[in-house]
C-alpha positions in Angstrom: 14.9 18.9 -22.8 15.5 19.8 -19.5 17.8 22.9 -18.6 19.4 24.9 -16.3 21.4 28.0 -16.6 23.6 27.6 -13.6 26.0 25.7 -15.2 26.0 27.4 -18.3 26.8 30.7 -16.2 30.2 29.1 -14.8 31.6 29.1 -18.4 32.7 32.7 -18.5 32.4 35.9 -16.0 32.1 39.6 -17.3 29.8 42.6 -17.4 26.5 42.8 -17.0 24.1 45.0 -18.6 23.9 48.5 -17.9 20.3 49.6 -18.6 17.4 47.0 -18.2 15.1 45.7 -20.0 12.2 45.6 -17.8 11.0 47.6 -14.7 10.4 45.3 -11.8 8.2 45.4 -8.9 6.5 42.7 -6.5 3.3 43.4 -4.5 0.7 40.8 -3.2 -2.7 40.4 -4.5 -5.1 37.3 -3.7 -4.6 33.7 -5.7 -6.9 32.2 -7.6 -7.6 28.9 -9.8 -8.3 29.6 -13.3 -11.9 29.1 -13.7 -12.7 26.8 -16.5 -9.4 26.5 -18.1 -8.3 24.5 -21.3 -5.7 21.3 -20.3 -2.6 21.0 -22.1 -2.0 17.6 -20.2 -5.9 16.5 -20.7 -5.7 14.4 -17.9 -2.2 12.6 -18.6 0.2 11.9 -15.4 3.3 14.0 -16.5 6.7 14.1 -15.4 9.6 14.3 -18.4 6.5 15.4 -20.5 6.2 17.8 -23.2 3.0 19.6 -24.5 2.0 21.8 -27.2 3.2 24.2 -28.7 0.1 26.3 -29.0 0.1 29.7 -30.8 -0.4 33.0 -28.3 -3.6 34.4 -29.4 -1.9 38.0 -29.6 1.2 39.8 -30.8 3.7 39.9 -27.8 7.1 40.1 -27.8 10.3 39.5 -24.6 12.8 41.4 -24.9 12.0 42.9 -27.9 12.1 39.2 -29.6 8.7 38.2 -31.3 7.1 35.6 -29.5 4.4 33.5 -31.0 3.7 30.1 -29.2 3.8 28.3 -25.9 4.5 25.0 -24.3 4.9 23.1 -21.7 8.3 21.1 -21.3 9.4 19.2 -18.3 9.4 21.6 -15.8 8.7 25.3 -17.6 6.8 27.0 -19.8 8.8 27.8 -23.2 7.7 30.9 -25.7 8.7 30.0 -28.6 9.9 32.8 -31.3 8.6 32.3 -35.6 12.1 30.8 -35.9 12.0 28.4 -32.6 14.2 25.1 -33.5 13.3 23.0 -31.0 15.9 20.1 -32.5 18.6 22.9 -31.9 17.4 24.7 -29.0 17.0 27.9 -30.6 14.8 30.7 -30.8 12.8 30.4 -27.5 12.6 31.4 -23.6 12.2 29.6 -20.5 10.4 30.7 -17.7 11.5 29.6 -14.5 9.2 30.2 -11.5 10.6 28.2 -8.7 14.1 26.4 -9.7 11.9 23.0 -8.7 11.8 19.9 -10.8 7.9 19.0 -10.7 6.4 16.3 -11.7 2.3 15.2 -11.4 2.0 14.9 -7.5 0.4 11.6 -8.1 2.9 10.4 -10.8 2.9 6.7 -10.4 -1.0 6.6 -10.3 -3.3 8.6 -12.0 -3.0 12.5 -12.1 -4.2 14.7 -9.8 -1.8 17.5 -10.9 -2.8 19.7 -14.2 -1.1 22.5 -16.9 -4.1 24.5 -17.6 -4.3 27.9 -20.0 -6.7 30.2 -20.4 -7.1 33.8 -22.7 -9.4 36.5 -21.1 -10.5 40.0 -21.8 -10.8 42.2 -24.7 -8.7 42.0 -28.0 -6.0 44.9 -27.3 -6.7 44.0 -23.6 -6.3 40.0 -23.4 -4.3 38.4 -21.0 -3.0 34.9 -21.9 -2.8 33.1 -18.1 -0.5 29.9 -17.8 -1.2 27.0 -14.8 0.3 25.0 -13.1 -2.0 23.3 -10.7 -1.2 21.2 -7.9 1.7 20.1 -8.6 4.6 17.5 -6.4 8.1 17.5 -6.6 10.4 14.8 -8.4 12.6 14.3 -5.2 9.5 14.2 -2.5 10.6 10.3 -1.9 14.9 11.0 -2.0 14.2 13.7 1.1 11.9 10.4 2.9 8.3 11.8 1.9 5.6 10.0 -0.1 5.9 11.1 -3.6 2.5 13.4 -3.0 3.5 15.1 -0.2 4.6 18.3 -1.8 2.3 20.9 -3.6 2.6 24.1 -5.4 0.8 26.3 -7.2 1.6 29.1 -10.0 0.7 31.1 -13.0 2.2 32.9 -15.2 0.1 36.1 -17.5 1.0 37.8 -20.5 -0.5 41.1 -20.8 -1.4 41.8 -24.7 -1.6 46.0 -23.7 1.9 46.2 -22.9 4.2 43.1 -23.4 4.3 42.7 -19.9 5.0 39.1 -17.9 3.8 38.6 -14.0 4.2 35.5 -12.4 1.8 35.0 -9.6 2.3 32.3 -6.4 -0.6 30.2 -5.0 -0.7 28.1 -2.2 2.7 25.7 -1.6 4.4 23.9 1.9 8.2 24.3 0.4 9.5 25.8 3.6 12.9 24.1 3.2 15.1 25.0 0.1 16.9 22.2 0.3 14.0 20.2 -1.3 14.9 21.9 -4.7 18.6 22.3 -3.6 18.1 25.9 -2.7 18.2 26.6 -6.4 15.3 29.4 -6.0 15.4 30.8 -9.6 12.7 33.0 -10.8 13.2 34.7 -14.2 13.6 34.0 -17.8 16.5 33.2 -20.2 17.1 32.5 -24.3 20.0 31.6 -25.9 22.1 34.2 -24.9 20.2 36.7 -22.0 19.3 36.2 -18.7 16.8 37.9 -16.3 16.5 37.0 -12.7 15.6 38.1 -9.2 18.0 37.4 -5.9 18.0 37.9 -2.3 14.9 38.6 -0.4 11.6 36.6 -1.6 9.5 39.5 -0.6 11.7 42.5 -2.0 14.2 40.6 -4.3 16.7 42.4 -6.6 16.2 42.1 -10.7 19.8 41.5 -12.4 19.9 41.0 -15.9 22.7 39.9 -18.2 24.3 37.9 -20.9 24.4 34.5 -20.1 28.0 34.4 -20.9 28.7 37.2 -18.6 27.0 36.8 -14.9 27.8 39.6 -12.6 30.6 37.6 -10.6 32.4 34.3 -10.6 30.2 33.5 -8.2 26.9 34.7 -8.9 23.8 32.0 -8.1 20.4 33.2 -8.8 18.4 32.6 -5.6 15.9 33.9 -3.1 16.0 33.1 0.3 12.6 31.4 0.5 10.2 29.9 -2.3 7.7 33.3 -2.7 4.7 32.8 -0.4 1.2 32.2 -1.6 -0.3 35.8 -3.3 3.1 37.2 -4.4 3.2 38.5 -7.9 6.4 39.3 -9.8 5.8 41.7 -12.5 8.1 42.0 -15.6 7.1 45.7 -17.6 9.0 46.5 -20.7 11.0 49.5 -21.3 11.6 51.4 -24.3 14.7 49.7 -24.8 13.1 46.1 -24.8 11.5 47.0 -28.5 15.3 46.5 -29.7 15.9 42.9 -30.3 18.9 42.0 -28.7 19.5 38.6 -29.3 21.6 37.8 -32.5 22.1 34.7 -34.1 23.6 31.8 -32.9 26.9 31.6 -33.5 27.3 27.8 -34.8 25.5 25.2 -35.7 25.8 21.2 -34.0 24.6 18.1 -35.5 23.6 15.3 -35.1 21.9 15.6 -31.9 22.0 13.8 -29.7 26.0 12.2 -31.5 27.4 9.3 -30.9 31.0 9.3 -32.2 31.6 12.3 -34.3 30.0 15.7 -33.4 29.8 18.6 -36.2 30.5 22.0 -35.8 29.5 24.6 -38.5 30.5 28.3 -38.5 31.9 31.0 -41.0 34.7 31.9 -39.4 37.2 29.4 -39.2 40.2 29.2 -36.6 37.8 30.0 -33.8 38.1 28.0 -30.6 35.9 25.8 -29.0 35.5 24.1 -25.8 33.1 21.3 -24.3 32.1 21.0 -21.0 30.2 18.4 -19.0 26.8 19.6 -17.6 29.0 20.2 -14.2 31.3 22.7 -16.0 34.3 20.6 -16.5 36.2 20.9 -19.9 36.9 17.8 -21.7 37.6 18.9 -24.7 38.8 21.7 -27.0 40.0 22.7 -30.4 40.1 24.8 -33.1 37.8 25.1 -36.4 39.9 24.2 -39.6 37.0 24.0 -42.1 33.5 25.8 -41.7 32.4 22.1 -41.2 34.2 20.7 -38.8 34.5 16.8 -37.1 35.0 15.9 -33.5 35.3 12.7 -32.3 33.0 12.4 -29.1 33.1 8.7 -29.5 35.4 8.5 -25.3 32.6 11.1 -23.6 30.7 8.7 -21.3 26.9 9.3 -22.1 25.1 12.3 -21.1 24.6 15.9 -21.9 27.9 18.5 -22.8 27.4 22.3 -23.4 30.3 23.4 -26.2 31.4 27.2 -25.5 32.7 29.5 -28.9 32.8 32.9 -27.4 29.9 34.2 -25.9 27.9 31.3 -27.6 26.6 28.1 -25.9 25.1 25.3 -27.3 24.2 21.7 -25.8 24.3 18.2 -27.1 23.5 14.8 -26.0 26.2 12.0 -26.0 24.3 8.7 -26.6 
């Protein structure tokens, strides 16, 4: 279920939000292991793996959504909402805490890389702390390096007192971004919103927006270097973020993943729809006749295709 938002963000251009969400601030304090942390992987080499969902052991919310469970999937952690459809892709948030595709740094042996979680301090003062530990990178052997050469370390907490989100940066020897393809992203998204940082690693900007609507044609969410070991990114809500913000998805697909005829449900019929390849190219479009309707994807080679209605986006898999 891998995803990225960079393609998604070269479907449309507009506005972005004028009042945020969260306050943002960096700052450095010292990394450390979690000490004594439950496994989500339990000792399993990982790459295009999925584990959980577990439930938070506390009420928390992002951007004034509910939030009630966590995974593991591929290369983030997800939080899910009550609602989450994980078939459809709904209802949750990534995290994304270095743009990298990692994989267990030992994957063709046996693991030596581990997703660990761990809950401490008092109810009304817990923080739930997310691992990833020692972790390589799924292109080490394209860029000429054995396959455990890489390494990086990070954790993301959720404070229970406040709803807030830091991610925290241990040890790591990405000194070249062109081992993740410079695609630096640190930040969150769901359906629909978008929160990022850009520019400097050590004093980076915080943009957010609909994902429909980056800043610019050609806005990319990066940071000029991976965020050295002790740096902490912390998300606080403001007042605002107790309004929920994210509606509904607009339609409905199905069967996923299709193999010759895609459905489309929605209410309002005549609205226009357009699919894209994963690289943003159109291939096809239309309009709704019926609140059901057919398309025949039966031509698209095989892969994955993001279909656009308005501000909506929604991805399916050709088989």
């Amino acid at each position: 279920m891998k995803k990225t938002i960079f393609t998604l963000l070269l479907l449309s251009a507009g506005l972005s939000y004028g009042q945020n969400l969260y306050t943002f601030t960096t700052s450095q304090a010292a990394y450390a292991d979690l000490v004594a942390p439950t496994s989500l992987n339990n000792g399993q080499v990982w790459d295009y793996d999925e584990f959980g969902p577990l439930p938070i052991p506390f009420t928390f919310s992002i951007n004034g959504q509910a939030v009630n469970r966590f995974m593991f999937d591929d290369d983030n952690f997800i939080f899910l909402s009550p609602n989450a459809d994980l078939d459809e892709e709904t209802g949750f948030f990534y995290s994304y805490l270095s743009g990298a595709f990692i994989q267990d740094r030992t994957v063709s042996s046996s693991s030596s890389s581990s997703i660990n979680y761990k809950t401490e301090g008092e109810p009304g003062n817990r923080i739930l702390k997310l691992e990833i530990k020692n972790a390589g990178l799924e292109l080490a052997t394209f860029f000429g390096v054995s396959e455990d050469y890489f390494f990086l370390n990070y954790q993301i907490w959720l404070y229970e007192s406040n709803n807030a989100i830091e991610y925290r940066y241990g040890s790591h020897n990405i000194t070249n971004l062109e081992v993740i393809f410079d695609e630096v992203l640190v930040g969150f998204d769901s359906d629909e919103n978008v929160s990022v940082l850009t520019g400097s690693s050590t004093q980076p900007t915080y943009q957010e927006f609909e994902i429909n609507n980056p800043p610019s044609d050609d806005f990319y969410p990066t940071l000029d270097a991976y965020p050295a070991s002790g740096t902490v990114y912390r998300f606080v809500p403001t007042s605002t973020a107790g309004v929920n913000t994210f509606s509904q998805n607009a339609f409905v697909l199905y069967p996923n993943p299709a193999d010759a005829q895609l459905h489309i449900e929605r209410k309002d019929v005549g609205s226009n729809y357009e699919v894209y390849t994963i690289l943003g190219s159109k291939v096809l479009s239309g309009t709704l006749t019926t609140a059901n309707t057919v398309i025949n994807v039966e031509r698209l080679d095989k892969g994955i295709y993001l279909v656009k209605m308005g501000n909506a986006v929604q991805k399916f898999i050709k088989k």
